[in-house]
MIVEXSE-372397 format. One record per atom (N, C-alpha, C): atom name; residue in one letter; x, y, z. Coordinates in steps of 0.001 Angstrom, whole numbers, plus 500000, padded with zeros to 6 digits. Layout:
// residues N
+----+---+--------+--------+--------+
|  a | r |      X |      Y |      Z |
+----+---+--------+--------+--------+
| CA | A |      X |      Y |      Z |
...
+----+---+--------+--------+--------+
END
This chain:
// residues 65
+----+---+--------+--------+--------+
|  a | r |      X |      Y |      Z |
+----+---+--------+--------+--------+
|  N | X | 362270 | 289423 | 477723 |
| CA | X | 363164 | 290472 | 478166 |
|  C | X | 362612 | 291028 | 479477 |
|  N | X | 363458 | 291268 | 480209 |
| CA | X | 362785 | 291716 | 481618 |
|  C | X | 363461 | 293121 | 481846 |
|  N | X | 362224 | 293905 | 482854 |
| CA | X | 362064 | 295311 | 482935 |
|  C | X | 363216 | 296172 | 483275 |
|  N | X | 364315 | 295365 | 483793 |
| CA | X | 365452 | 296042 | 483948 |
|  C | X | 365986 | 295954 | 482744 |
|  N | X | 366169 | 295413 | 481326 |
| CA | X | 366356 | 295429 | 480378 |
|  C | X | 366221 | 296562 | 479450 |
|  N | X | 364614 | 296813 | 479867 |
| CA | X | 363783 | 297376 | 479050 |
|  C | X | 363975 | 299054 | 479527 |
|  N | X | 364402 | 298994 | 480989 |
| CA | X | 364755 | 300299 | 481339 |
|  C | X | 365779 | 300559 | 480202 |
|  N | X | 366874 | 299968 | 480428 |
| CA | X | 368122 | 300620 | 479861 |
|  C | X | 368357 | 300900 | 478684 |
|  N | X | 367499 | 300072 | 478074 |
| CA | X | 366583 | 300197 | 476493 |
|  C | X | 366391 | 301970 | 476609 |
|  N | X | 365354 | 302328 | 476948 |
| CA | X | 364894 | 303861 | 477192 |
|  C | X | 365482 | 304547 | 477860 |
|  N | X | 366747 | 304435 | 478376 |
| CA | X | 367865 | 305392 | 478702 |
|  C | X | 368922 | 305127 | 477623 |
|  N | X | 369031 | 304284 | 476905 |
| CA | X | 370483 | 304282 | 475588 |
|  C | X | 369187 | 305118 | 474883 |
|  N | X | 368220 | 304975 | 474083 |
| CA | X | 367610 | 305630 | 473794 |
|  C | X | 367418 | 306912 | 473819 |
|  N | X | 367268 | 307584 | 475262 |
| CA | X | 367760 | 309181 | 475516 |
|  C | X | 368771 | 309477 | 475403 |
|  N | X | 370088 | 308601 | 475626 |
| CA | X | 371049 | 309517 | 475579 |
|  C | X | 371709 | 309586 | 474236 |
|  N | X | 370825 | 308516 | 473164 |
| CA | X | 371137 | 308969 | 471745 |
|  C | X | 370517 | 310210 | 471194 |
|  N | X | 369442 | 310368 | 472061 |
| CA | X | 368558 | 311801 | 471823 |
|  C | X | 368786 | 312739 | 472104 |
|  N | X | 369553 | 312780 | 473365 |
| CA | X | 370308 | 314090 | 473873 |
|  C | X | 371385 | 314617 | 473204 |
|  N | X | 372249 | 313343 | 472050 |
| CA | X | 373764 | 313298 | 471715 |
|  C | X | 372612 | 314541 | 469827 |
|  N | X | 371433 | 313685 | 469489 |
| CA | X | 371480 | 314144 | 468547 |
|  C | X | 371262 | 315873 | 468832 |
|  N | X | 370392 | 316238 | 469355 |
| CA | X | 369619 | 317261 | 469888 |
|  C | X | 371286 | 318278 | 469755 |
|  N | X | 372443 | 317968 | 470820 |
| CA | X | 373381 | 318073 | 470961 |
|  C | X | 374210 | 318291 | 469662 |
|  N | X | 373849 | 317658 | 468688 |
| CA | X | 374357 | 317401 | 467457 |
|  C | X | 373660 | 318657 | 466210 |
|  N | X | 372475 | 318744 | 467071 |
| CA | X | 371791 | 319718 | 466139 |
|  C | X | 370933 | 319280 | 465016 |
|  N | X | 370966 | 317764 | 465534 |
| CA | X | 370469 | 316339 | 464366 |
|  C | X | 368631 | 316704 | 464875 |
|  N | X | 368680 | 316648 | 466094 |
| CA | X | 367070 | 316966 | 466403 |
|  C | X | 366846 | 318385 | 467614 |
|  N | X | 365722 | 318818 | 466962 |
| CA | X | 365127 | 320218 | 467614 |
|  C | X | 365265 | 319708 | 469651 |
|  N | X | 365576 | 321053 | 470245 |
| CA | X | 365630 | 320616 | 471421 |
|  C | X | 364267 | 321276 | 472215 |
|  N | X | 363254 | 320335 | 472688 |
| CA | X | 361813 | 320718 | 472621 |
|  C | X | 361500 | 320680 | 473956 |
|  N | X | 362703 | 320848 | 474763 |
| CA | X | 362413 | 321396 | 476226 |
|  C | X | 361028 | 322182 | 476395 |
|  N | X | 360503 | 321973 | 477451 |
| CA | X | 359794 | 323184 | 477865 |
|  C | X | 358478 | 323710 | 476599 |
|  N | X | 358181 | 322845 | 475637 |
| CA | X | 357704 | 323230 | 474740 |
|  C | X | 356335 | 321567 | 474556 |
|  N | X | 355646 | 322557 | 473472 |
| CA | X | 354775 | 321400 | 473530 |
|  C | X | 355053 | 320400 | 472351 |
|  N | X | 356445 | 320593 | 471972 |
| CA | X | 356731 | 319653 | 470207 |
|  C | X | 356853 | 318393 | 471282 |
|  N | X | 356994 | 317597 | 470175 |
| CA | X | 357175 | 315687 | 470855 |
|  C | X | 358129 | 315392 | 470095 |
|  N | X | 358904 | 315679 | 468851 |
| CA | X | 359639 | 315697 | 467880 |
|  C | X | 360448 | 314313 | 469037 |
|  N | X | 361472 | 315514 | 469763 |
| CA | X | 362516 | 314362 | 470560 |
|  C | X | 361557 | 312810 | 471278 |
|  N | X | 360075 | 313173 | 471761 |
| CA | X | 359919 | 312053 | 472091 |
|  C | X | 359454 | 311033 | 470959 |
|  N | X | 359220 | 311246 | 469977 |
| CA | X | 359511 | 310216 | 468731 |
|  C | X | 360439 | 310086 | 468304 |
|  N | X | 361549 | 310421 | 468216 |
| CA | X | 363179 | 309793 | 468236 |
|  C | X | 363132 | 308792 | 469261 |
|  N | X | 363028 | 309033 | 470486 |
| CA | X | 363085 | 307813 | 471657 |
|  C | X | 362411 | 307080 | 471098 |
|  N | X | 360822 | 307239 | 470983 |
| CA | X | 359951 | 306100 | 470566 |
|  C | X | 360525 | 305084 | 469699 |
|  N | X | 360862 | 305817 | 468682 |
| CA | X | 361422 | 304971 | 466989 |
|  C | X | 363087 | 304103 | 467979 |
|  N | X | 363759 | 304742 | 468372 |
| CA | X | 364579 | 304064 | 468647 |
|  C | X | 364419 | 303182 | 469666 |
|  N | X | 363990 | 303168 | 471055 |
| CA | X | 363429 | 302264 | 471599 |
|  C | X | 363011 | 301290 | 470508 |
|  N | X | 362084 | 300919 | 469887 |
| CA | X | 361686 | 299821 | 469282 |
|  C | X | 362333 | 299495 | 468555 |
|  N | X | 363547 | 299903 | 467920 |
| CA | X | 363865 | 299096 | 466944 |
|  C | X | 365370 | 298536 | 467979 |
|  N | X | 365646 | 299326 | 469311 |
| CA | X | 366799 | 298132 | 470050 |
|  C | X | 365885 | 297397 | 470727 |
|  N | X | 364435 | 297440 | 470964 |
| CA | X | 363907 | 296909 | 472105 |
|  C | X | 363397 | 295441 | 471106 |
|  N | X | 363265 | 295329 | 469951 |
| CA | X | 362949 | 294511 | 468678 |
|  C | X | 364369 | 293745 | 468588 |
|  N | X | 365509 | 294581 | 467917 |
| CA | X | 366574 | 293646 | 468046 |
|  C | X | 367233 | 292820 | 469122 |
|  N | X | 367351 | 293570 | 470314 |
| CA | X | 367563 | 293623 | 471462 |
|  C | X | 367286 | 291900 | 471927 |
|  N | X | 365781 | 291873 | 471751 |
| CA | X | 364921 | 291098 | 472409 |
|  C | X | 365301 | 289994 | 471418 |
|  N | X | 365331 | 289803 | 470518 |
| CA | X | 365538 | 288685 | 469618 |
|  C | X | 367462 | 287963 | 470002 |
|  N | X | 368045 | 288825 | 469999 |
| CA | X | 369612 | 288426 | 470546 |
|  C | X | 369413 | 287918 | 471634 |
|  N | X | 368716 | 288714 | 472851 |
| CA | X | 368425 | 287667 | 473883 |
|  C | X | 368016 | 286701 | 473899 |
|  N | X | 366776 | 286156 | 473048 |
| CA | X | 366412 | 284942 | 473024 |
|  C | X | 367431 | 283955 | 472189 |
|  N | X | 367751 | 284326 | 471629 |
| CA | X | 369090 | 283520 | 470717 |
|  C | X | 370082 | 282917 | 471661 |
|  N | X | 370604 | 284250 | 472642 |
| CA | X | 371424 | 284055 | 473769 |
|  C | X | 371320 | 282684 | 474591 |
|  N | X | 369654 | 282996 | 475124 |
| CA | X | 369385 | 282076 | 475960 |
|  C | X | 369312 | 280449 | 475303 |
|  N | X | 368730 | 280451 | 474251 |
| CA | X | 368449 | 279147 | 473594 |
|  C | X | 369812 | 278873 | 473302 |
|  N | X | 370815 | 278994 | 473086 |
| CA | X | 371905 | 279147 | 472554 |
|  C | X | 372947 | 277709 | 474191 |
|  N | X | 372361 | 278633 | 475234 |
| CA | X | 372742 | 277983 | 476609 |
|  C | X | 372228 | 277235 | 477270 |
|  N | X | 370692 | 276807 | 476699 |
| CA | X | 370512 | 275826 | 477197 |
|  C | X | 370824 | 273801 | 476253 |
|  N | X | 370905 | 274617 | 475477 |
| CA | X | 372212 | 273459 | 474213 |
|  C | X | 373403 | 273574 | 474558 |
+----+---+--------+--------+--------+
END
């Protein structure tokens, strides 16, 4: 997976964090020293950056057959 990938990975990521925060689903820890929201990113990052990465390779193997 390449880094422009991986960006957009950690921006769908925030803006599921912003939607929950928004939602009232997670504490909004602006300006504060909680990390709460940055372990939502974390956890979610890895589990699209895990699936993510596996569809791509499927993708690709997929095209060179």
């Amino acid at each position: 997976m390449i880094e422009k990938d991986i960006d957009a990975i950690r921006d769908t990521a925030m803006e599921i964090v912003d939607r929950f925060v928004l939602d009232g689903l997670c504490p909004d820890c602006t300006d504060t020293n909680d990390d709460t929201e940055f372990q939502y990113q974390d956890i979610i990052t890895d589990i699209l950056h895990s699936r993510l990465s596996h569809l791509t390779y499927w993708y690709f193997l997929k095209e060179e057959s």
